[in-house]
PDB file of N, CA, C and O in Angstrom:
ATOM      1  N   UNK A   1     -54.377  -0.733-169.398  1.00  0.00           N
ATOM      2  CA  UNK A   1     -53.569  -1.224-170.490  1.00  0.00           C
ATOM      3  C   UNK A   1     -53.580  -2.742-170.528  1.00  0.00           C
ATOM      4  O   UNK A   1     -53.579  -3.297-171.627  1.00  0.00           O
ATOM      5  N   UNK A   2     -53.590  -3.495-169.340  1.00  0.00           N
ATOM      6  CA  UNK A   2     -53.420  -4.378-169.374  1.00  0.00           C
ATOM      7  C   UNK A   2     -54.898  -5.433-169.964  1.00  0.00           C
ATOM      8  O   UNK A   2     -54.759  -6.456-170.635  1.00  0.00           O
ATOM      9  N   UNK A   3     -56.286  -4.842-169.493  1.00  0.00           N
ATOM     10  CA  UNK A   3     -57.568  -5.369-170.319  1.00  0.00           C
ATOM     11  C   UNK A   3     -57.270  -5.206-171.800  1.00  0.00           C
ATOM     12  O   UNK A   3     -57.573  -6.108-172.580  1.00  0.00           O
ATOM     13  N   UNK A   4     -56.533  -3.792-172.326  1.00  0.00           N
ATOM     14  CA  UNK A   4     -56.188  -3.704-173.558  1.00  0.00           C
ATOM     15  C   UNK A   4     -55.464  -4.477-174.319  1.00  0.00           C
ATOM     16  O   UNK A   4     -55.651  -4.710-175.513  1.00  0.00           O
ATOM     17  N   UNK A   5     -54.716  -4.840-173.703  1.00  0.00           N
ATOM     18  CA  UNK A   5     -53.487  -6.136-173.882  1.00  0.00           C
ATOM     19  C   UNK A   5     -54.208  -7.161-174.357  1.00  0.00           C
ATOM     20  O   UNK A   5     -54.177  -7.544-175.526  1.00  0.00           O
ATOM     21  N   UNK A   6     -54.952  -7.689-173.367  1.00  0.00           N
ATOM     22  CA  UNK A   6     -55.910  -8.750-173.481  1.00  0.00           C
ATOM     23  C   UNK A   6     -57.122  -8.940-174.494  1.00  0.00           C
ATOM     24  O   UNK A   6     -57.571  -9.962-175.014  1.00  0.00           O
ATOM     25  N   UNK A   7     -57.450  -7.773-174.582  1.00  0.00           N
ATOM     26  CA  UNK A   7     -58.204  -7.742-175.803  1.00  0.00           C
ATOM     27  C   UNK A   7     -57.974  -7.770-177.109  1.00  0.00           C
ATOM     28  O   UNK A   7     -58.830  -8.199-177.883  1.00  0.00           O
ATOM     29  N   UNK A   8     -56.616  -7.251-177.582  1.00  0.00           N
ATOM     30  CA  UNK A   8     -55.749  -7.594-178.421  1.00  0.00           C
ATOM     31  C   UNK A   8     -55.329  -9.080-178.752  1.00  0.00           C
ATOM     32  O   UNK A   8     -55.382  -9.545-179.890  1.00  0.00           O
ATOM     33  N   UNK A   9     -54.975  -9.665-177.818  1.00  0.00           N
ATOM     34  CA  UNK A   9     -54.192 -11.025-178.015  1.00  0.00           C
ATOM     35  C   UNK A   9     -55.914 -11.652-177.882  1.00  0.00           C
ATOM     36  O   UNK A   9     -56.041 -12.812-178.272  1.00  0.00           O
ATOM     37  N   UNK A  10     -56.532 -11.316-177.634  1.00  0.00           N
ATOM     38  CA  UNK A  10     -57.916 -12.602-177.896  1.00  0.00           C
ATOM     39  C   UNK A  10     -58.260 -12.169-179.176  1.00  0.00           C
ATOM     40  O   UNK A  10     -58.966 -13.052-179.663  1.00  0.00           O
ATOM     41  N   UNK A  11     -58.075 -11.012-180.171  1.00  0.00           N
ATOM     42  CA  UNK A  11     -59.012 -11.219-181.229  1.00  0.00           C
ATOM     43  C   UNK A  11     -59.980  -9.890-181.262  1.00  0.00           C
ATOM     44  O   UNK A  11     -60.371  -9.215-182.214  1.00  0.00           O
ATOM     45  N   UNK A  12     -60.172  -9.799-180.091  1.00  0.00           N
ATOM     46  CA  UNK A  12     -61.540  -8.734-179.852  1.00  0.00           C
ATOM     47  C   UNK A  12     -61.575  -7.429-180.210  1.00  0.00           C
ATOM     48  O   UNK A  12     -62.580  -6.822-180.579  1.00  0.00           O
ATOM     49  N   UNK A  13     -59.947  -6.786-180.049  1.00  0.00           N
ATOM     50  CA  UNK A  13     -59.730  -5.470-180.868  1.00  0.00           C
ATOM     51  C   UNK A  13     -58.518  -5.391-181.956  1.00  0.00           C
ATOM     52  O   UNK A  13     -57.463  -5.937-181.634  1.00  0.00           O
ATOM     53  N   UNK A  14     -58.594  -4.814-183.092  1.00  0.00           N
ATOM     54  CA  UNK A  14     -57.461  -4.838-184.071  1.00  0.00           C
ATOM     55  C   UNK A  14     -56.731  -3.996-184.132  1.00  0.00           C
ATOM     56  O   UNK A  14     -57.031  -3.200-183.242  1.00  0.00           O
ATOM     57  N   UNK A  15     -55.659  -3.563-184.830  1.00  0.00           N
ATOM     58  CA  UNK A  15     -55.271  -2.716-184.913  1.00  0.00           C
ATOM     59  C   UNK A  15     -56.274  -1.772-186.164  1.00  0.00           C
ATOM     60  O   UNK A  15     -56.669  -2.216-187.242  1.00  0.00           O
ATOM     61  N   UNK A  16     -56.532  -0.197-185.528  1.00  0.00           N
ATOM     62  CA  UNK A  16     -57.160   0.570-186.407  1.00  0.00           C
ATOM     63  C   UNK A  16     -56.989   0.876-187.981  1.00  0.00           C
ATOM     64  O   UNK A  16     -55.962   0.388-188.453  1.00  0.00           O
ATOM     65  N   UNK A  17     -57.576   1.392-188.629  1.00  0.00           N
ATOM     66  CA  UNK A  17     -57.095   1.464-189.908  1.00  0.00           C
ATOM     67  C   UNK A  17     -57.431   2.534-190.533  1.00  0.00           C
ATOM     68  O   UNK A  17     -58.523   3.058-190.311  1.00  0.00           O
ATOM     69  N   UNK A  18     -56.390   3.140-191.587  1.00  0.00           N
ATOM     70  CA  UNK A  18     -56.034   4.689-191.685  1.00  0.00           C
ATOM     71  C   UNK A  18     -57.738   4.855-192.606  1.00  0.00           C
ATOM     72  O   UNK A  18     -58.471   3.996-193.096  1.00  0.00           O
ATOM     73  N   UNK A  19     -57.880   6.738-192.495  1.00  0.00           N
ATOM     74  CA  UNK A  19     -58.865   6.727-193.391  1.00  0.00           C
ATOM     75  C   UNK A  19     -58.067   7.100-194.488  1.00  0.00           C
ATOM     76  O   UNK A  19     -56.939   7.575-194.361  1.00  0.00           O
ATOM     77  N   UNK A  20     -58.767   6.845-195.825  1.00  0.00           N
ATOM     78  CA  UNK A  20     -57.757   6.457-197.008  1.00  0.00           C
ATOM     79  C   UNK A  20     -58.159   7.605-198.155  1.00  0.00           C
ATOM     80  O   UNK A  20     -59.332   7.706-198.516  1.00  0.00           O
ATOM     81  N   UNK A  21     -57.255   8.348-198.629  1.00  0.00           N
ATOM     82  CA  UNK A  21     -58.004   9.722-199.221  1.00  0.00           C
ATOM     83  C   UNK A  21     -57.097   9.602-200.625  1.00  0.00           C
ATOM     84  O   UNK A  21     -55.919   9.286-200.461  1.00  0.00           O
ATOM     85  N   UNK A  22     -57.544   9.822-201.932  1.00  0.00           N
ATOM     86  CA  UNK A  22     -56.904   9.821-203.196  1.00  0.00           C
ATOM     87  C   UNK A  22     -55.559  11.102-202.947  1.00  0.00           C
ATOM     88  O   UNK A  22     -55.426  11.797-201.940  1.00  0.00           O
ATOM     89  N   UNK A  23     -54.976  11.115-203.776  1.00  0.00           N
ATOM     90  CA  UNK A  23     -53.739  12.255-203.568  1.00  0.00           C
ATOM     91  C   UNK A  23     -54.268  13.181-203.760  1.00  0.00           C
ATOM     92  O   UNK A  23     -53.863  14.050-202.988  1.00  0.00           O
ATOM     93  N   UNK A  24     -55.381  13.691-204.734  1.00  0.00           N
ATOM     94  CA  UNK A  24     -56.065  14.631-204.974  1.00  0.00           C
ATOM     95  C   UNK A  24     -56.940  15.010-204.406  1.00  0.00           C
ATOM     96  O   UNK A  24     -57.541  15.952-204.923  1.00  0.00           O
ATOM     97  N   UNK A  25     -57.409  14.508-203.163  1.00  0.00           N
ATOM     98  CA  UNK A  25     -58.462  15.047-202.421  1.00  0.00           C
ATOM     99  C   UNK A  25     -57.067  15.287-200.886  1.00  0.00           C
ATOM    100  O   UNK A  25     -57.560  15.100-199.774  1.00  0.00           O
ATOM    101  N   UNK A  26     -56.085  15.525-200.894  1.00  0.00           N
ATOM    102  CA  UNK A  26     -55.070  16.215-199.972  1.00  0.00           C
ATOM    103  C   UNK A  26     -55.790  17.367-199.545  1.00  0.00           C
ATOM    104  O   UNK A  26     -56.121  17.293-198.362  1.00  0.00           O
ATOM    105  N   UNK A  27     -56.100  18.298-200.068  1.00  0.00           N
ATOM    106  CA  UNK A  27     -56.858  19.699-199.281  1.00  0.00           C
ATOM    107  C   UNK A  27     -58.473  19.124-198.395  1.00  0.00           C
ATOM    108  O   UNK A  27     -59.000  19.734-197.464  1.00  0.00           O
ATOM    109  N   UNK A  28     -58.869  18.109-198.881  1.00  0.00           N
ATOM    110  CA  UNK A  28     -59.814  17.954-198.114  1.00  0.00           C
ATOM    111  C   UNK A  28     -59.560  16.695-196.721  1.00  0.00           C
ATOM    112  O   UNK A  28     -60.403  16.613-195.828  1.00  0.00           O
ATOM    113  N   UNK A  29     -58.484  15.926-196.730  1.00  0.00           N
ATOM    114  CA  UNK A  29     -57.725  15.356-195.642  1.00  0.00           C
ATOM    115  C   UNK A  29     -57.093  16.633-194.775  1.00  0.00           C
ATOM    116  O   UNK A  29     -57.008  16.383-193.573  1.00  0.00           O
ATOM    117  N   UNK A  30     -56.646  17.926-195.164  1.00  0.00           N
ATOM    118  CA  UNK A  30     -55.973  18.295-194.286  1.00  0.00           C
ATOM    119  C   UNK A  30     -56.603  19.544-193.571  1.00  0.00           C
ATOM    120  O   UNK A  30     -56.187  20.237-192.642  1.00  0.00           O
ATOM    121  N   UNK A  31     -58.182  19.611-194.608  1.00  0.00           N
ATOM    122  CA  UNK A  31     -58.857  20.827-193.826  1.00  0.00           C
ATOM    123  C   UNK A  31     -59.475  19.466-192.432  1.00  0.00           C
ATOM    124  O   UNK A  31     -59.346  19.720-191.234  1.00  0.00           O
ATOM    125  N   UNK A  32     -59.993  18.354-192.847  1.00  0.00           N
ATOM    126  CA  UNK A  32     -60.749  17.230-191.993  1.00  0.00           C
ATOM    127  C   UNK A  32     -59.540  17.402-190.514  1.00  0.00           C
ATOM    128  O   UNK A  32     -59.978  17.295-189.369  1.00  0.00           O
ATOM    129  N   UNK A  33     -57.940  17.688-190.803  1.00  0.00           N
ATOM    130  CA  UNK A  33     -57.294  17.294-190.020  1.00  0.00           C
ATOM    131  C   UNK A  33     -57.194  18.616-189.055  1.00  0.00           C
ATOM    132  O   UNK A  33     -57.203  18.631-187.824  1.00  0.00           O
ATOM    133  N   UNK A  34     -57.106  19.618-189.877  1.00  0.00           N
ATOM    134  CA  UNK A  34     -57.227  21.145-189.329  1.00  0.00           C
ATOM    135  C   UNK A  34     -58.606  21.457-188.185  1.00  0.00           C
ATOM    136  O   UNK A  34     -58.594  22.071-187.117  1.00  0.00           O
ATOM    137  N   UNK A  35     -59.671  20.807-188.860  1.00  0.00           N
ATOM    138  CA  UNK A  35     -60.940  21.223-187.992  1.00  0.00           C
ATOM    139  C   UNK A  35     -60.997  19.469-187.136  1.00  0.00           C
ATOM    140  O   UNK A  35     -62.134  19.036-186.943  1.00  0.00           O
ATOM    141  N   UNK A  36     -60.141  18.826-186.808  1.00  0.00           N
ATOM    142  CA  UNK A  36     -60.252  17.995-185.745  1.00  0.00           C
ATOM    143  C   UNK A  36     -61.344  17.238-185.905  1.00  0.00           C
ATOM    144  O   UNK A  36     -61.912  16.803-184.903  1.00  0.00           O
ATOM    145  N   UNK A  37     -61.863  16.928-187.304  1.00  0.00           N
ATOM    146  CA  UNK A  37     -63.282  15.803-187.605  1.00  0.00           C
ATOM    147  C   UNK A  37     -62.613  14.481-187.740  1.00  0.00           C
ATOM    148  O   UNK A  37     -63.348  13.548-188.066  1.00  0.00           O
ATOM    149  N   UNK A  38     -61.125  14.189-187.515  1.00  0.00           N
ATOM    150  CA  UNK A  38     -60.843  13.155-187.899  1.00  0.00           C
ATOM    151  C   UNK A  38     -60.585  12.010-186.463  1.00  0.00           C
ATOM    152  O   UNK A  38     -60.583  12.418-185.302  1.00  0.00           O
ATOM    153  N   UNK A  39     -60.400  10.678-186.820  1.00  0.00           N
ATOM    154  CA  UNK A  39     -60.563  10.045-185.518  1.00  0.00           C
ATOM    155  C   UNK A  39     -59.176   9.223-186.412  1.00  0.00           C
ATOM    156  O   UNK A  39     -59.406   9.103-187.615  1.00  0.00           O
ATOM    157  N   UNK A  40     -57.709   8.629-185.902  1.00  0.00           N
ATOM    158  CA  UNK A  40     -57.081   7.964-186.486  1.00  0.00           C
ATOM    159  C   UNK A  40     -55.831   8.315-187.240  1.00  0.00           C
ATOM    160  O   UNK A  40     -55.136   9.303-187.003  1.00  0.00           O
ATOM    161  N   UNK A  41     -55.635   7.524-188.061  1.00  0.00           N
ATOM    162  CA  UNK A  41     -54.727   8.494-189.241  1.00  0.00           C
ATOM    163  C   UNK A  41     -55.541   8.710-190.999  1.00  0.00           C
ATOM    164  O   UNK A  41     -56.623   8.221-191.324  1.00  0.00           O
ATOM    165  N   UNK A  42     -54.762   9.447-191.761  1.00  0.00           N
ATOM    166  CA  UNK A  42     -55.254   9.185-192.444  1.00  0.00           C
ATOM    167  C   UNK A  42     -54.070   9.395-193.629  1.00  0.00           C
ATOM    168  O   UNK A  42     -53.210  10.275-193.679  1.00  0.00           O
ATOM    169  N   UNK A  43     -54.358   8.127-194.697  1.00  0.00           N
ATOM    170  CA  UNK A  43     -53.152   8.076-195.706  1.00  0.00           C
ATOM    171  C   UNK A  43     -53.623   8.855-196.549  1.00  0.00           C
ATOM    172  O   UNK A  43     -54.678   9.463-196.370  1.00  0.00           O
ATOM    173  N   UNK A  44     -52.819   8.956-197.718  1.00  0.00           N
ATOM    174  CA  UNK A  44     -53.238   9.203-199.285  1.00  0.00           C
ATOM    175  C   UNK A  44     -52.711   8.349-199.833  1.00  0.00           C
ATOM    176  O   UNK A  44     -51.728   7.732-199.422  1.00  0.00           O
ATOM    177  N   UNK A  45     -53.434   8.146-201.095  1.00  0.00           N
ATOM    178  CA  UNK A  45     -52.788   7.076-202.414  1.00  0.00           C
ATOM    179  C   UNK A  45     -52.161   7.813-203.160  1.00  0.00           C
ATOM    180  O   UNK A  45     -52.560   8.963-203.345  1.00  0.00           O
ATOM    181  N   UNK A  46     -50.796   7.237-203.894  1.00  0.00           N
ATOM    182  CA  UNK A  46     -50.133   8.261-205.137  1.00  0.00           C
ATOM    183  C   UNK A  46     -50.913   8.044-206.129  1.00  0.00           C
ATOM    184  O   UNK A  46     -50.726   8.622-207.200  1.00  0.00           O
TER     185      UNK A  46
END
């Protein structure tokens, strides 16, 4: 945790960022989430 720490406060890793799915593609975010293809989070847009 603590290299992690460090890698953070230098720059070197960011915070991740959601994968981003229209409201209408919801059945295909939650089969991705069901069969475990996903790495992260993932939003929808209204």
């Amino acid at each position: 945790m603590a290299e992690m720490a460090r890698l953070l406060a230098a720059g070197v890793l960011g915070p991740g960022r959601p994968t981003v799915y229209e409201l209408a593609e919801g059945p295909k975010a939650l089969a991705e989430l069901e069969a475990r293809a996903t790495v992260g989070k993932l939003a929808l847009l209204p």
